[in-house]
C-alpha positions in Angstrom: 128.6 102.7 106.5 124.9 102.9 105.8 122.5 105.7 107.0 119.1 104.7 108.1 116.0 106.9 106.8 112.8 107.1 108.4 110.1 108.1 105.9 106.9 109.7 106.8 103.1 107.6 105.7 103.1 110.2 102.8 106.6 109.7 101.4 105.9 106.2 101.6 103.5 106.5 99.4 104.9 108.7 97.0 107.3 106.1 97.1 105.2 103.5 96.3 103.4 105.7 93.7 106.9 106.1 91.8 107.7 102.3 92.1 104.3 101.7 90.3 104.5 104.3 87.5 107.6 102.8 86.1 106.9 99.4 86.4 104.0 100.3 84.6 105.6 101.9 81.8 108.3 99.2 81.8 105.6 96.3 81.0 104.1 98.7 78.2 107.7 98.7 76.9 108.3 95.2 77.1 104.6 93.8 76.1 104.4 96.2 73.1 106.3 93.9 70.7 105.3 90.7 72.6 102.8 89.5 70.0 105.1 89.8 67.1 107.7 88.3 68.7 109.6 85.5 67.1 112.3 83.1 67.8 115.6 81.9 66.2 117.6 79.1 67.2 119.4 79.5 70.6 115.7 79.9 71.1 114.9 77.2 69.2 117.3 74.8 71.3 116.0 76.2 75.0 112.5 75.2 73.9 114.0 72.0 72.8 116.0 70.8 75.5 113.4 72.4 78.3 110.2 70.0 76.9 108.2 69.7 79.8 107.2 65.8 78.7 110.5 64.2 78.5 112.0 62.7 81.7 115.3 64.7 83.1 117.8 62.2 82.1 116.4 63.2 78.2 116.6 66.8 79.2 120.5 66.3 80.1 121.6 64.4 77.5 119.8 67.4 74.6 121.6 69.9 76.9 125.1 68.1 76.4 124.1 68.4 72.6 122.3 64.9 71.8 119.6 66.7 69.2 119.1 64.6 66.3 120.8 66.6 63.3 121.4 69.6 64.9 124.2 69.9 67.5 124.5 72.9 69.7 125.9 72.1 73.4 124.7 75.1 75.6 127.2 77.6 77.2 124.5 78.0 80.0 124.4 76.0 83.0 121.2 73.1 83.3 119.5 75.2 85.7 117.6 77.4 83.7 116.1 75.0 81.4 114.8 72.9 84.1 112.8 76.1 85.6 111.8 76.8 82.0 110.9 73.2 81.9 108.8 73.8 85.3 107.2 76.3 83.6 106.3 74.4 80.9 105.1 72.0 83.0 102.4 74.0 84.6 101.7 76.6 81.8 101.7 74.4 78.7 104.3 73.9 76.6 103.9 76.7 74.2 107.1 79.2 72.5 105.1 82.1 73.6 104.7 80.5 77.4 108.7 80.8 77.7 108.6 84.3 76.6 106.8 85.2 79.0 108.9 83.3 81.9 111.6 85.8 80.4 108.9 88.8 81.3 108.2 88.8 84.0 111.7 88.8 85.0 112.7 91.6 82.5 109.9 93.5 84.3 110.9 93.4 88.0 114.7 93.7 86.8 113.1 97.5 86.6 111.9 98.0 90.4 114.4 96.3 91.8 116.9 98.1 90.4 115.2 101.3 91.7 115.4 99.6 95.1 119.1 99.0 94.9 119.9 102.3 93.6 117.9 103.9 97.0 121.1 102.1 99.0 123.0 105.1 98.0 120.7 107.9 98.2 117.2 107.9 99.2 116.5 111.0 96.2 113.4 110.3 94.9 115.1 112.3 91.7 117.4 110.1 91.5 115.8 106.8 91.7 113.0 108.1 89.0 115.9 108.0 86.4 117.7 104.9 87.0 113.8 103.6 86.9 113.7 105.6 83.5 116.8 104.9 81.7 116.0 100.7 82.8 112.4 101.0 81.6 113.6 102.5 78.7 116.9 100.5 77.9 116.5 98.5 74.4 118.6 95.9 75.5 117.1 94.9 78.4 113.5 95.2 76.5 114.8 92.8 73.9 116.4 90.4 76.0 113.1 90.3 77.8 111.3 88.8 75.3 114.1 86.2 74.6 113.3 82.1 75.6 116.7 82.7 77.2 118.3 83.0 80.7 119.5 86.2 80.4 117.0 88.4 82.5 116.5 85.8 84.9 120.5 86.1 85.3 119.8 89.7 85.9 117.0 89.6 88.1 118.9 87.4 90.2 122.6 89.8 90.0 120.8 93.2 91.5 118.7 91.0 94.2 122.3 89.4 94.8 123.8 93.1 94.8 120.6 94.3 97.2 121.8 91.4 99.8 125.1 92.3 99.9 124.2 95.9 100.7 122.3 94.4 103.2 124.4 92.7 105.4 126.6 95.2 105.3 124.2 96.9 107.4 123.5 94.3 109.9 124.5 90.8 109.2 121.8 88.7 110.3 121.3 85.3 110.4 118.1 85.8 108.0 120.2 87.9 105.9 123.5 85.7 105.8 121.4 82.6 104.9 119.2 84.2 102.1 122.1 86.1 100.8 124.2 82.7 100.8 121.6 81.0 99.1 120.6 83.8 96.3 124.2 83.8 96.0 125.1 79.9 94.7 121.8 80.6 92.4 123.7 83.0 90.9 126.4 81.3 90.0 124.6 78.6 89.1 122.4 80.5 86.5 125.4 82.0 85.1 128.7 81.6 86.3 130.8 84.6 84.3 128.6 86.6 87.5 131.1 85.5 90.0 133.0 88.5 88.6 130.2 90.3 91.0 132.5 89.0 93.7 135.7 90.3 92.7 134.1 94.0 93.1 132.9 93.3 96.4 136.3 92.0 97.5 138.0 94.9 96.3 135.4 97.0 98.0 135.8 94.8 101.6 139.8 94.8 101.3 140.1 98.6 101.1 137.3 98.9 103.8 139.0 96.6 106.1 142.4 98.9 105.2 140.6 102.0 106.1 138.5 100.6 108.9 141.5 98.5 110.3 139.0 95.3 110.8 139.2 92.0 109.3 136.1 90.8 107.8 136.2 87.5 109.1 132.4 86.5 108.9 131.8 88.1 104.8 135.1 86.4 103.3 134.0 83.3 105.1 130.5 82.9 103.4 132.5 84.1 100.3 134.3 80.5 100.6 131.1 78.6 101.3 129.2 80.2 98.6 132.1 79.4 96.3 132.5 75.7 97.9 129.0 75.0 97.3 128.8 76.3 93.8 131.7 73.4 92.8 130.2 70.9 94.3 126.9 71.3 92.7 128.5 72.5 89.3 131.2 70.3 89.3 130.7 68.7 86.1 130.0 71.7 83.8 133.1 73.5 85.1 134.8 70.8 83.8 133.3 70.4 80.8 133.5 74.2 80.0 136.7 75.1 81.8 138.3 72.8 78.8 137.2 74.2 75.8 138.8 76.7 74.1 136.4 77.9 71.9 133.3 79.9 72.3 130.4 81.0 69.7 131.4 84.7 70.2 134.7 85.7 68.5 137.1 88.5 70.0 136.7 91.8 67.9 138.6 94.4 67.9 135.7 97.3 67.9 135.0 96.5 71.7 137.4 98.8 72.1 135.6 101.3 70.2 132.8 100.8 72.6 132.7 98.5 75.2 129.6 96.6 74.8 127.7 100.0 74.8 126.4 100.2 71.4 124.9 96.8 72.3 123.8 97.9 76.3 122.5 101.1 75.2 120.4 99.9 71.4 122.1 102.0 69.3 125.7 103.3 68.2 124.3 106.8 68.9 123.0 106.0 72.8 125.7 103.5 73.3 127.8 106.3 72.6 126.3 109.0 74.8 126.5 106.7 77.6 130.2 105.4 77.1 131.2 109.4 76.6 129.3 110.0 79.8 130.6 107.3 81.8 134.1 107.8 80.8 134.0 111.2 81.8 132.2 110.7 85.5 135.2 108.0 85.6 137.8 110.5 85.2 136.0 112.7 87.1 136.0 110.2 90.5 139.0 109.3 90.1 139.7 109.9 93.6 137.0 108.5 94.5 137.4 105.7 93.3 140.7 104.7 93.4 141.7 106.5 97.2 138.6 106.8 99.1 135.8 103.8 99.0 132.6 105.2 99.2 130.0 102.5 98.8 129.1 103.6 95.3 132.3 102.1 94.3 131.0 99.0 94.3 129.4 99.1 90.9 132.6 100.2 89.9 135.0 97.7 91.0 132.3 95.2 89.6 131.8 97.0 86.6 136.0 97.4 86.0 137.4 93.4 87.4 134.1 92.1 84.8 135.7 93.9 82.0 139.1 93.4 82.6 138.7 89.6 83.8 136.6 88.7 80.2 139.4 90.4 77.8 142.1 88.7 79.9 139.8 85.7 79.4 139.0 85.9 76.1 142.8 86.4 74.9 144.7 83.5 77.2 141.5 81.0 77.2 138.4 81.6 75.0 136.3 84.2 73.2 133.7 85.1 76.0 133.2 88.7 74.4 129.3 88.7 74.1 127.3 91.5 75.3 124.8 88.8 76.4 127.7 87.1 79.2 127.7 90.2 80.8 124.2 91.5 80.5 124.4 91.9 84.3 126.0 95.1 83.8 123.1 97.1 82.1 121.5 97.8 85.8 124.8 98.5 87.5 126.0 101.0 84.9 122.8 102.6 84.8 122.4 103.1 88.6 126.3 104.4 89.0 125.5 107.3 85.6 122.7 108.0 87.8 124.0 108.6 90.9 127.3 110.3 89.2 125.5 112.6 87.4 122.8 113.6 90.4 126.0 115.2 91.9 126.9 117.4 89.8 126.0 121.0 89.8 123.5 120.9 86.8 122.2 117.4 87.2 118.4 118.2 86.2 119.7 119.7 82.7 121.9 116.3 82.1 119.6 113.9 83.5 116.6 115.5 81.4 118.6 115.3 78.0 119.3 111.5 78.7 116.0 110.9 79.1 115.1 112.2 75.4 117.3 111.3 74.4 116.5 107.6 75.9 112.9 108.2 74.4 114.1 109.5 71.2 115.7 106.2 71.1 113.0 103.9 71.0 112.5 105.1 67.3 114.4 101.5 67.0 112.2 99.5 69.2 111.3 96.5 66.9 115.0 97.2 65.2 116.7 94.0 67.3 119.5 93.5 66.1 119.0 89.6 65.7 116.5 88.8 62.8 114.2 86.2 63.6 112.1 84.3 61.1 108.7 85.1 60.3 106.9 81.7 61.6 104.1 83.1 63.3 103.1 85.3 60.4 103.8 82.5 58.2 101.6 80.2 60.1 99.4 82.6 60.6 98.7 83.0 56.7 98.5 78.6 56.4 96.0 79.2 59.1 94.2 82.1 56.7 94.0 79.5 53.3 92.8 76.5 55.4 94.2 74.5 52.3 95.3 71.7 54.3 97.1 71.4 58.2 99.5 69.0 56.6 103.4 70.4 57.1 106.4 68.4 55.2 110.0 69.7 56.8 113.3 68.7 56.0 114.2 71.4 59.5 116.2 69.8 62.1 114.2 68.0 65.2 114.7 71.2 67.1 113.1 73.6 64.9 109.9 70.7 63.5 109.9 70.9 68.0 109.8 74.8 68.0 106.9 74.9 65.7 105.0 72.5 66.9 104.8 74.8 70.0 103.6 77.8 67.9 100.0 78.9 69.2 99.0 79.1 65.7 100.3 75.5 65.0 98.4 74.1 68.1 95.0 76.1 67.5 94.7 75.0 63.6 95.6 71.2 64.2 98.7 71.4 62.2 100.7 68.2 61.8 104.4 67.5 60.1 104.5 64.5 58.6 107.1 62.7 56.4 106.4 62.4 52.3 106.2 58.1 52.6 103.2 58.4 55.1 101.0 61.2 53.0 98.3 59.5 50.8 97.5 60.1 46.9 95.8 63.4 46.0 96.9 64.9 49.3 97.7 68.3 49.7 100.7 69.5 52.2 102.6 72.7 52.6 106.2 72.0 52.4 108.1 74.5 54.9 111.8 75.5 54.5 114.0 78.0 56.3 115.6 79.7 53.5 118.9 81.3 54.2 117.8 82.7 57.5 119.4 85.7 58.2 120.9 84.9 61.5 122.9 82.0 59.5 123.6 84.2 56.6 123.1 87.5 57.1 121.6 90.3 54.9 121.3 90.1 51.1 119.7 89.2 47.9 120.3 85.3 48.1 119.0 82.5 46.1 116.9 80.0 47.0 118.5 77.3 48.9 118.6 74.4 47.2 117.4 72.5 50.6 113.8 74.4 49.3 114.0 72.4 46.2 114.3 69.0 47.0 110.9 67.9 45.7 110.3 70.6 42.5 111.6 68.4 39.9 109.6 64.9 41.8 106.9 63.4 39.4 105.6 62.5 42.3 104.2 65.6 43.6 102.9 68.6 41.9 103.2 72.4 42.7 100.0 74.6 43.9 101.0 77.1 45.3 104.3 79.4 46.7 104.9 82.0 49.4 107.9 83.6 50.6 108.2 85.1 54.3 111.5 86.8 55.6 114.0 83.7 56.3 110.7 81.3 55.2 109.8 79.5 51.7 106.4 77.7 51.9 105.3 75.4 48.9 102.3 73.5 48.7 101.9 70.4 46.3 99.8 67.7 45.8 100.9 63.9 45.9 99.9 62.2 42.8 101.1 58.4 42.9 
């Protein structure tokens, strides 16, 4: 089933030498817009419930939605936040910290999908473009600068994949165990990744049909890895196997393009990619469907996750985000890849995705999700030195998120509330104003939430300055 290579000490290191040139271009990618990096409020909510100086019981009750005025149960398993909270705990508890635990993971999602893309060809060709279009992939650049679980849950899906591939060469004790383990942190972290295990089923069954051997031993730690995962998980299956309802609605222009436009950054290279990938499908067709070469894997998984989440979506609940199913970026990339290095004219195909893969990052800090502009708005508070004094009227969990702000920290900012500020003291009152994540875009009047003190005898108006999504006012108490 698997082939083993020996390399020479010189294509070693030219080995090594291509690992480190694209991990090198993909932390360029992904630290490029790390600075100006904000956060909205799923965000917002992870920093929240992940505060490194609450006890755990207080972490689980803001993760089952106990957050003051703001509600927002998370459709992500515990796990994560309390390794964010780790994190937290021995980093500081700073926004900026968590972006980085996101990273580094959205870094080595790069290499390590190199390295599971050499289990079907040791090309060095080859690998250098699934290293290329993953370096260069928007999506997985902006997710890595997300205070969410998403890269981690991809990070941990190709290392998952890499086992597998593993001890389908030699199943070793080592390998079993590690696998088993990586395996229920999977599912843990995510569990819409089980679908992962519906391709390699379909892969095993049609090898045992061809091989005429029963896989005894694989389907067996299938079951425990499955057993184990209920037991730990059992009470946020239950609690999310009931609802019917989900953030993400069902629309009807998947079907236009399959997560791709979201996958790829852009209608244009989501496109290119879908057109591509539906043509190499039609193209293996045998392939796929009668033989079961071991590139078929990323197909079956690639296929049951698609099929299993519409079926989902229309019987259960709407579980249509591109974000579930992130997973897939890596996978989809490494099977183009591989597809394309076959065919006759590979270098000429493979050479005009890559520009146009560089040609897309023309809409590098275009993310789709517009965030609002607290660090430059801090940043110009910081500038006046008026006063550190911040009024909100903000939910718990944003006051929380800027209070983590660098910028917040460094200039000794405070948020108070109007009954403890003293005569003839200055403040800055700070108001989201129909952020665009909530609203969208448009030309949209104040929000009367930003008004609540104009018309107060009490206080009287300095100064105002308007930021995308942010109103800041400052006033003066006077009796």
């Amino acid at each position: 089933m698997f082939k083993k290579t020996i390399f020479t000490k010189n294509e070693k290191l030219k080995w090594v030498l291509l690992f480190i040139i694209i991990t090198i271009l993909s932390i360029f990618l992904r630290c490029y817009l790390f600075e100006i990096r904000n956060s909205w409020h799923d965000e917002w909510h992870s920093i929240y419930v992940a505060d490194p100086n609450i006890p755990n019981s207080e972490t689980l009750k803001r993760f089952w939605g106990d957050k003051g005025d703001n509600t927002l149960t998370e459709y992500y398993p515990p796990l994560y936040l309390f390794l964010l909270k780790f994190f937290f705990k021995i980093f500081g508890y700073i926004d900026d910290n968590g972006r980085i635990f996101s990273l580094i993971f959205g870094i080595l999602v790069v290499p390590l999908s190199m390295k599971l893309a050499s289990y079907l060809e040791k090309s060095k060709k080859y690998v250098f473009y699934v290293g290329i279009f993953t370096s260069l992939n928007l999506f997985l650049i902006w997710q890595s600068l997300e205070v969410r679980a998403h890269m981690l849950v991809v990070f941990v899906s190709v290392l998952n994949l890499i086992l597998f591939f593993e001890i389908l060469k030699s199943n070793t004790k080592i390998k079993t165990i590690l696998y088993y383990s990586v395996s229920v942190f999977n599912l843990s972290l995510w569990p819409i990744t089980g679908l992962i295990f519906v391709g390699k089923v379909i892969y095993l069954v049609k090898e045992m049909i061809y091989s005429k051997k029963i896989f005894y031993k694989k389907f067996l730690i299938f079951f425990l890895i499955l057993l184990t995962y209920i037991f730990l998980n059992i009470d946020y299956l239950k609690y999310n196997l009931a609802r019917d309802f989900h953030y993400t609605g069902f629309s009807e222009t998947f079907f236009y393009n399959y997560h791709f436009r979201s996958f790829f950054g852009s209608i244009f290279n989501g496109g290119i990619f879908l057109l591509i990938f539906g043509i190499l499908i039609i193209k293996n067709f045998k392939k796929i469907f009668i033989e079961n070469n071991k590139e078929n894997i990323f197909v079956y998984i690639i296929g049951s996750t698609y099929l299993i989440t519409i079926f989902y979506s229309f019987y259960k609940a709407s579980i249509m985000s591109p974000k579930y199913v992130i997973f897939l970026v890596p996978y989809i990339i490494i099977w183009i890849s591989f597809s394309l290095s076959k065919l006759k004219f590979s270098n000429i195909f493979l050479i005009i995705l890559t520009i146009f893969c560089f040609a897309n990052l023309i809409n590098l800090n275009n993310y789709p999700m517009s965030r609002p502009e607290t660090k430059l708005a801090l940043k110009s508070l910081a500038n006046i030195k008026s006063t550190n004094i911040i009024f909100s009227t903000e939910s718990d969990v944003f006051n929380n998120y800027l209070k983590t702000k660098k910028l917040f920290k460094k200039n000794n900012f405070k948020i108070v509330e109007l009954e403890d500020l003293k005569n003839d003291q200055k403040f800055w009152f700070f108001c989201l104003n129909n952020p665009r994540f909530a609203v969208g875009e448009g030309n949209f009047k104040t929000d009367e939430r930003c008004k609540i003190i104009d018309n107060n005898n009490n206080y009287n108006l300095i100064n105002t300055m308007e930021f995308p999504d942010i109103l800041i006012k400052e006033f003066i108490k006077i009796n």
